[in-house]
C-alpha positions as CSV (number, residue, x, y, z in Angstrom):
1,X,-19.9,18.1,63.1
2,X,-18.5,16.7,59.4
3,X,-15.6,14.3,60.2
4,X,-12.8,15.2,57.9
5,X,-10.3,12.8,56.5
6,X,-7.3,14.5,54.2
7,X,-5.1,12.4,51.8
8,X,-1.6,13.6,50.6
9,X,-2.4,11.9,47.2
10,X,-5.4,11.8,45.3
11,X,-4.6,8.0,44.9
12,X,-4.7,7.2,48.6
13,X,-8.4,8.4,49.0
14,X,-9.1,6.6,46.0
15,X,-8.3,3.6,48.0
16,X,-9.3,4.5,52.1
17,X,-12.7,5.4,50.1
18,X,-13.4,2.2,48.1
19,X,-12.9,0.1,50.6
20,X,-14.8,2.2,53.2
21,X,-18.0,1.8,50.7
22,X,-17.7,-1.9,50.4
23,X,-17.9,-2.0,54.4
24,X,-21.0,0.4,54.4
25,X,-22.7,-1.4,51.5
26,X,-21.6,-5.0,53.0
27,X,-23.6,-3.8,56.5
28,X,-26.5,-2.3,54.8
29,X,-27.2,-5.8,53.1
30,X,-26.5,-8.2,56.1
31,X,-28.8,-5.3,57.8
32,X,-31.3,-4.6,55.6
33,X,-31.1,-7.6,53.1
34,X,-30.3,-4.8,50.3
35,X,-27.9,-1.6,50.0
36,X,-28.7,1.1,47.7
37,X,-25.5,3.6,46.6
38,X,-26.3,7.1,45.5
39,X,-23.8,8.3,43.1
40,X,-22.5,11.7,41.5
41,X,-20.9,12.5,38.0
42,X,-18.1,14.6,37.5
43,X,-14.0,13.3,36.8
44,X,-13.6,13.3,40.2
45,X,-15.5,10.3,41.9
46,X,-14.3,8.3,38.1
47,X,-11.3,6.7,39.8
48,X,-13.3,5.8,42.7
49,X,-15.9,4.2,40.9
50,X,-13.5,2.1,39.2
51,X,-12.2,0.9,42.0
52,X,-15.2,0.0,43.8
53,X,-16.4,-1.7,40.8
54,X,-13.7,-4.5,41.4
55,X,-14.7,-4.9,44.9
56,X,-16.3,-8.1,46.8
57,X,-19.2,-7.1,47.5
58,X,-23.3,-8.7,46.9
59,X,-24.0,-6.4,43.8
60,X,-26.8,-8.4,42.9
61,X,-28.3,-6.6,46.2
62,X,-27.3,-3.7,45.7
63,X,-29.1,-0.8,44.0
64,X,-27.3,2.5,42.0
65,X,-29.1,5.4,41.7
66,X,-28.1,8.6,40.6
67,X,-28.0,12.0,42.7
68,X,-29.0,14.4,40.1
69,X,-28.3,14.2,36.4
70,X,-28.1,16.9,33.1
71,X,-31.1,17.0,31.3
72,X,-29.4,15.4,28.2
73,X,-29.2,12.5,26.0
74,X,-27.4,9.6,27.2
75,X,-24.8,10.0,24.1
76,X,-24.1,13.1,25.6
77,X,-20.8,13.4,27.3
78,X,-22.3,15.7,29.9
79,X,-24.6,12.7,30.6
80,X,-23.9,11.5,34.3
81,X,-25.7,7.7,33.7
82,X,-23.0,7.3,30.6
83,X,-20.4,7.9,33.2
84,X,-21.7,5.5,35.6
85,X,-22.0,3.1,33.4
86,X,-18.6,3.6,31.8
87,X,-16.7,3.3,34.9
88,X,-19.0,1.8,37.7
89,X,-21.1,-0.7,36.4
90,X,-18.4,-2.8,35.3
91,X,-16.6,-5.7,36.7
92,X,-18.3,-6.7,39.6
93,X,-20.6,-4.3,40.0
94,X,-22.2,-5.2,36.2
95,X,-24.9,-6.8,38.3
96,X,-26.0,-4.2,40.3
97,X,-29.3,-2.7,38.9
98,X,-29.3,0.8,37.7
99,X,-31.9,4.0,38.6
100,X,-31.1,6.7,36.0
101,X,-33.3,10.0,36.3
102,X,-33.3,11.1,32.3
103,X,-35.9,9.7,30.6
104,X,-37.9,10.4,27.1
105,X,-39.8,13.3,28.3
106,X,-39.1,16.5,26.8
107,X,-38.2,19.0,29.9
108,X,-37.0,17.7,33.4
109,X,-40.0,19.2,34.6
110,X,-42.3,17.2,32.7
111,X,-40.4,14.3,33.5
112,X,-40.0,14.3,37.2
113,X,-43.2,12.1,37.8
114,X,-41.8,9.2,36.4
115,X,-38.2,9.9,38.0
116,X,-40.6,10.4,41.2
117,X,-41.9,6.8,40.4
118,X,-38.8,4.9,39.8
119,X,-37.1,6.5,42.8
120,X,-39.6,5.7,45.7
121,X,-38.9,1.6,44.2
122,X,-35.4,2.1,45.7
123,X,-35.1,0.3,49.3
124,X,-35.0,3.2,52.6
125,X,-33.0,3.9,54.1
126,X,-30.7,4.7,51.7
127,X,-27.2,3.2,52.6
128,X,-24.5,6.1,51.2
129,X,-24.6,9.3,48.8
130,X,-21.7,10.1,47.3
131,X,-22.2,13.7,46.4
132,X,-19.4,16.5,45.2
133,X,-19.2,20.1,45.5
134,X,-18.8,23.0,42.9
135,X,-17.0,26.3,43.5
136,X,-19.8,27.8,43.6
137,X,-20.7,25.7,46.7
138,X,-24.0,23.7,44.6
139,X,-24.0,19.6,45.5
140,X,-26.2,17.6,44.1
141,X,-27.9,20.1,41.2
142,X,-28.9,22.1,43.9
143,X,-27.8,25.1,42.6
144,X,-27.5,28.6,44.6
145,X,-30.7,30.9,43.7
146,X,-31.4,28.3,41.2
147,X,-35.5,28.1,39.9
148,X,-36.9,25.3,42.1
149,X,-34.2,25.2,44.9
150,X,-36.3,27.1,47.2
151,X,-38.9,23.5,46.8
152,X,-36.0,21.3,46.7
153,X,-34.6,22.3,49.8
154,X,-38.0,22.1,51.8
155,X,-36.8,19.1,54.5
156,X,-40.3,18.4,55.0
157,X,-41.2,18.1,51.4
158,X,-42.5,14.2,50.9
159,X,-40.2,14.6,47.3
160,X,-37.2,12.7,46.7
161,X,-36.5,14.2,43.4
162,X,-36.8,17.9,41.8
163,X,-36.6,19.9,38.5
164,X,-33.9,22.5,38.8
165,X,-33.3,25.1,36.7
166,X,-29.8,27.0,37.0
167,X,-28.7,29.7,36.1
168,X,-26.0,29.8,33.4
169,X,-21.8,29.8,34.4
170,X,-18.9,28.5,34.3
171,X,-19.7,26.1,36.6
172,X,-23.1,24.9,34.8
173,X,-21.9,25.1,31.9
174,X,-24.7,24.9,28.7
175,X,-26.8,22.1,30.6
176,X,-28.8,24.6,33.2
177,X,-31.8,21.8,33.3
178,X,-31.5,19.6,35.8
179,X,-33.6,16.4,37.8
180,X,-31.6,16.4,41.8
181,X,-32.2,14.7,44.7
182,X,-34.2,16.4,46.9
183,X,-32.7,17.8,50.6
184,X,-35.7,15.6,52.2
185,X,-34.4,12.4,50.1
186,X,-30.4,13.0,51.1
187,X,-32.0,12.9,55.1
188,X,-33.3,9.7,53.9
189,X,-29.3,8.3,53.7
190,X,-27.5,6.5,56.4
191,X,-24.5,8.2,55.8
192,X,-23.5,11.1,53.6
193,X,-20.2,11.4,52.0
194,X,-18.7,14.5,50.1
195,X,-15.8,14.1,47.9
196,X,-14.0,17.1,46.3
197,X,-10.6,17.9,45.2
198,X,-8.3,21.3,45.2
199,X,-7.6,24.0,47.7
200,X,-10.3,26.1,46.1
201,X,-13.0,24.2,46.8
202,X,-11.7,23.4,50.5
203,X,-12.2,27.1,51.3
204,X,-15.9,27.8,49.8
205,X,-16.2,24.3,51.8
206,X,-14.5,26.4,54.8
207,X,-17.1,29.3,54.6
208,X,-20.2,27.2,53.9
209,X,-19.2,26.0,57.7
210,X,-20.1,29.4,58.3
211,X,-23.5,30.4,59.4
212,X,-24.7,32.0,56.4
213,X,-27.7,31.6,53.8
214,X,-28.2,28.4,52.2
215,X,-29.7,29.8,49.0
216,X,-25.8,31.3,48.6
217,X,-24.0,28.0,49.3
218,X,-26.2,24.8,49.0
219,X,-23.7,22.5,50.6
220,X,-24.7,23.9,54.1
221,X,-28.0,22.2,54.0
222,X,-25.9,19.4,54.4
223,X,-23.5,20.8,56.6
224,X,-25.9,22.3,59.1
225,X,-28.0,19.6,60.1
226,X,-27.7,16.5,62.4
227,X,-30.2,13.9,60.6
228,X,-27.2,12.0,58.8
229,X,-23.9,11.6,59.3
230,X,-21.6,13.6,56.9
231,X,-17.6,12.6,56.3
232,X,-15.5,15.1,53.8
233,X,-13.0,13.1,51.4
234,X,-10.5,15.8,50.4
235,X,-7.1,15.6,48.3
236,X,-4.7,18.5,46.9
């Protein structure tokens, strides 16, 4: 069962949700001695980011990494590590350390060893994913019928990251190469939360409750399991 907690304003989950990851992070360290954060791009988690960034909190024990990223430069403004960057590691949080997926190799494909590499660094459990949702019901860059989703999905696979290659829309956009976090990885997290804005992406959220193929709407694999805890964050 996903808890669900509705805001009137977009700027009162802003704040419920900041302070609800300093909590989470704050146990995770007295806990574990470390917390690692797994973070999405997109306009929407921006405001939270920048409020989180101002928060007490033990950043130099704390660990950012990303949940899936473009497969473009970082001067790109599709690039989800400038974003972080630009509106998370700041303030405060300026001395966490950074995980980025991109790196120089050509292809996300031919780059995913590395990103393999860097990721299995990052302290387990992981404390908290914050991961979004498209219309199309993708999270993550685990794109419906995408090339590699079938592998990506596998919750046995020993992978915590994948190539993903999507295909082309609206909701794409150009940047159809992708590096994601693999299901298996996400069922590595203590606690999953899923922020998403607008009454149109609260009713493909609605049907992905649904029974129904996961291939169609990747956000059930989340959805339909009992591994991890998963909270919606939803505002008009």
């Amino acid at each position: 069962m996903v808890k669900e907690f509705f805001f009137e304003q977009r700027h009162h989950l802003v704040t419920a949700l900041a302070a609800e990851c300093q909590d989470v992070l704050s146990e995770a360290i007295s806990k574990h001695g470390a917390a690692t954060l797994l973070v999405s791009g997109g306009s929407t988690p921006a405001p939270l980011y920048e409020a989180l960034s101002k928060m007490e909190l033990n950043w130099k024990k704390t660990k950012i990494a990303l949940v899936d990223e473009r497969w473009v430069d970082q001067d790109s403004s599709a690039s989800n590590e400038a974003l972080i960057k630009r509106t998370l590691l700041i303030n405060n949080a300026k001395a966490a350390e950074f995980t980025g997926m991109k790196n120089a190799s050509k292809t996300a494909k031919a780059g995913l060893s590395e990103t393999e590499e860097n990721y299995r660094k990052l302290p387990q459990p992981f404390s908290l994913a914050i991961v979004g949702m498209g219309p199309d019901g993708h999270t993550a860059s685990l794109f419906p019928h995408a090339k590699g989703l079938a592998d990506a999905l596998k919750p046995d696979s020993e992978q915590l990251t994948a190539a993903i290659s999507a295909t082309q829309s609206e909701v794409t956009g150009p940047n159809t190469e992708r590096l994601t976090l693999t299901l298996s990885a996400l069922m590595k997290t203590e606690r999953i939360i899923i922020l998403f804005t607008g009454e149109d992406k609260l009713a493909v959220f609605s049907a992905a409750q649904k029974e129904g193929p996961v291939a169609e709407l990747p956000i059930r694999a989340l959805l339909h399991q009992d591994l991890v805890p998963v909270e919606l964050y939803w505002a008009p």
